[in-house]
C-alpha positions as CSV (number, residue, x, y, z in Angstrom):
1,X,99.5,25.0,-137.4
2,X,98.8,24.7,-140.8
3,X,95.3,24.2,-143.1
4,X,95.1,21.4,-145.2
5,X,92.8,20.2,-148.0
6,X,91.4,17.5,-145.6
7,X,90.5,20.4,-142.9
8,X,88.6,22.2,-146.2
9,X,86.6,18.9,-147.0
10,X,86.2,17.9,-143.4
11,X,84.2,22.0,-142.8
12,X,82.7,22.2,-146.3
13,X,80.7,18.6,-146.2
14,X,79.6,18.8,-142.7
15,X,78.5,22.5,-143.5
16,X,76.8,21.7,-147.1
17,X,75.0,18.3,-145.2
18,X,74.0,20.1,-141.6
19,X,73.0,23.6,-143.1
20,X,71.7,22.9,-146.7
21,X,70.9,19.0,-146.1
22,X,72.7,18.4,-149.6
23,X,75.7,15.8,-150.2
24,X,79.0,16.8,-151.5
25,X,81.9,15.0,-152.6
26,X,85.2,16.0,-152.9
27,X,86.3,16.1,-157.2
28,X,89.3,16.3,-159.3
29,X,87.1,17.9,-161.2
30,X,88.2,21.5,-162.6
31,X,86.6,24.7,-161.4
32,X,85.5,25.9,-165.5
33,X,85.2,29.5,-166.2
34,X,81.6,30.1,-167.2
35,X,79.5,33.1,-167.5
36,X,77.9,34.0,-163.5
37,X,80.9,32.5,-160.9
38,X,80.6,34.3,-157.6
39,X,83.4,35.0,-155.7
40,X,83.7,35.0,-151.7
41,X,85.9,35.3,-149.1
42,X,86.5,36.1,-145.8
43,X,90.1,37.1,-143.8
44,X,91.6,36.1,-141.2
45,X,94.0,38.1,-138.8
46,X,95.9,37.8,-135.6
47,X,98.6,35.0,-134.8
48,X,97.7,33.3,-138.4
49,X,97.0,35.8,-141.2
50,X,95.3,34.5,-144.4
51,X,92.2,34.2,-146.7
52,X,89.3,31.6,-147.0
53,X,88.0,31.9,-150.5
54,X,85.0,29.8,-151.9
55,X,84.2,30.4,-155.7
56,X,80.9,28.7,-156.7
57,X,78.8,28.8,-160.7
58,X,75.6,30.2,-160.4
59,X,73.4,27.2,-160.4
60,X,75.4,25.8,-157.2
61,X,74.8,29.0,-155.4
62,X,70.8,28.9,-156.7
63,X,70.9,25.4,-155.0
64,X,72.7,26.2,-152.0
65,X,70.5,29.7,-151.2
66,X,67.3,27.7,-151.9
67,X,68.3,25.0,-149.2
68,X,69.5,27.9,-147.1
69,X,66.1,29.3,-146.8
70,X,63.9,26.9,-147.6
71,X,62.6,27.8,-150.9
72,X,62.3,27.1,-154.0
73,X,65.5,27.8,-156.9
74,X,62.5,29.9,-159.1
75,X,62.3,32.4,-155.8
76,X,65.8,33.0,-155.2
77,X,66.8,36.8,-155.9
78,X,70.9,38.2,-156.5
79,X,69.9,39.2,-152.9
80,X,69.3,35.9,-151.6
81,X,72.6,34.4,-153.2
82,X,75.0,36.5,-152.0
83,X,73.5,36.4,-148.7
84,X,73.7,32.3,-148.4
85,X,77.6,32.5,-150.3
86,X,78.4,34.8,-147.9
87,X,77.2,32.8,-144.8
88,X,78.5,29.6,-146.4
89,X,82.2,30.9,-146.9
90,X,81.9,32.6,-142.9
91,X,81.1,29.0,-141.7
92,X,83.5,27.6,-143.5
93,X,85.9,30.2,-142.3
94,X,84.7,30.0,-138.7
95,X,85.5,26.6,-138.7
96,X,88.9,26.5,-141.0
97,X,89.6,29.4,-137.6
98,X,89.5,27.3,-135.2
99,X,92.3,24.7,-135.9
100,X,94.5,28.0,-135.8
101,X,96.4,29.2,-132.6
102,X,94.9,32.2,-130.9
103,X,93.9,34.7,-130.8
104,X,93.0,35.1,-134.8
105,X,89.5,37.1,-136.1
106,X,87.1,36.7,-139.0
107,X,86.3,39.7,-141.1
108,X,82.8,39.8,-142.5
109,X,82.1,38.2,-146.1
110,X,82.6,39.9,-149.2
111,X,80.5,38.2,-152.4
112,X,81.5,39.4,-156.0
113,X,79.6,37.7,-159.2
114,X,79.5,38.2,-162.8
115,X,81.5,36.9,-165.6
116,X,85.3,37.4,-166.1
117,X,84.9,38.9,-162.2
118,X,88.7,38.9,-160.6
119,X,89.2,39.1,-156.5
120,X,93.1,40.4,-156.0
121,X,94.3,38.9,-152.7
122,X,97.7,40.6,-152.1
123,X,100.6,39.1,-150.9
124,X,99.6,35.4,-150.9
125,X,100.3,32.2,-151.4
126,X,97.3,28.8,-151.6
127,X,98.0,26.7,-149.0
128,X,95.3,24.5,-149.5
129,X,92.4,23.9,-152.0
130,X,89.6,21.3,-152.8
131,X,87.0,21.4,-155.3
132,X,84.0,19.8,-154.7
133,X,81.3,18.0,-156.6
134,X,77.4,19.0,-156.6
135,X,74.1,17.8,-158.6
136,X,74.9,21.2,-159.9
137,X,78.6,21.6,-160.9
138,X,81.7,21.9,-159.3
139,X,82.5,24.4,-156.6
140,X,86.0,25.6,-154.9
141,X,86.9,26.7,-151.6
142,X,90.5,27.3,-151.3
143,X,92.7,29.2,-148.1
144,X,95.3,31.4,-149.3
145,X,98.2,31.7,-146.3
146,X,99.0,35.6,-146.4
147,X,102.7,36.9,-147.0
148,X,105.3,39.9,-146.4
149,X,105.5,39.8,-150.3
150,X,104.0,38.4,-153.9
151,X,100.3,39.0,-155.3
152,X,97.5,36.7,-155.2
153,X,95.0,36.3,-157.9
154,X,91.1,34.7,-157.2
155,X,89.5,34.4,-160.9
156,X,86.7,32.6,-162.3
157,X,88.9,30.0,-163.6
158,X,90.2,29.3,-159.8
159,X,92.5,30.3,-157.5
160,X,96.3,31.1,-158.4
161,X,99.3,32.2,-157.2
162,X,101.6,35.3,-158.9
163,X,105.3,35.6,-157.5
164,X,106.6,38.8,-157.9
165,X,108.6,37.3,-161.0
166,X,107.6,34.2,-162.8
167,X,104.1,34.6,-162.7
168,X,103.4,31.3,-162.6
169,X,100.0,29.3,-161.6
170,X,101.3,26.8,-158.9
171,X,97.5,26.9,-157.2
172,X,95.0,26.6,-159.9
């Protein structure tokens, strides 16, 4: 079985509309470096071994904490944030988990933020990514497909893969 860009926009718009009762579309829209991205991701091991990565600007994760919890963008603390990234990119995963064959397991979330922030994901490849359009920017949820050998690299600026010798962006 293999995760597709469709199975990312199918999860990540039910997820967004049910949980945070906000409307997302699906963007060719650029993921732009900018001062405050947090980084996510959760893993995935057993029969299919990978990595489910969202990568949202600060002002989408405000938004998305605030219809979390119900409150408003002005309350939301660095606590708060993390927290709702964290549960977004688990649901996401949860769900992206079970089109796979069994038995595969989620790891807990890990949130990063700040500017020029890098996640290293090693031995990777993107098998699938979508970016997706908000009131307040463009966000990125991407699954990298884990493998015996290369080095993958989760930056502000997206999600790219490094071979082990041209070092070429093929998912970014």
């Amino acid at each position: 079985m293999t995760l597709s860009a469709d199975d990312i926009a199918i999860f990540a718009k039910e997820i967004w509309t049910l949980v945070l009762g906000q409307a997302i579309a699906t963007s060719d829209r650029p993921l732009l470096k900018e001062a405050g991205l947090i980084n996510s991701c959760v893993h995935i091991t057993g029969a299919w071994r990978g990595t489910v990565v969202l990568v949202l600007p600060r002002a989408v994760a405000e938004n998305a904490a605030a219809g979390m919890f119900a409150m408003d963008v002005a309350a939301m603390t660095q606590l708060h944030i993390h927290d709702a990234v964290g549960e977004l990119v688990n649901m996401i995963g949860g769900n992206l988990k079970s089109l796979l064959p069994p038995p595969c397991f989620l790891s807990l979330p890990s949130v990063t933020h700040g500017q020029d922030v890098e996640m290293n994901i090693i031995g990777g490849r993107c098998l699938a990514k979508m970016t997706f359009e908000t009131p307040n920017g463009v966000f990125l949820v991407a699954v990298m497909e884990h493998a015996a050998d290369g080095h993958t690299k989760v930056s502000g600026s997206g999600v790219r893969e490094w071979g082990q010798q041209a070092k070429l962006p093929v998912c970014s």
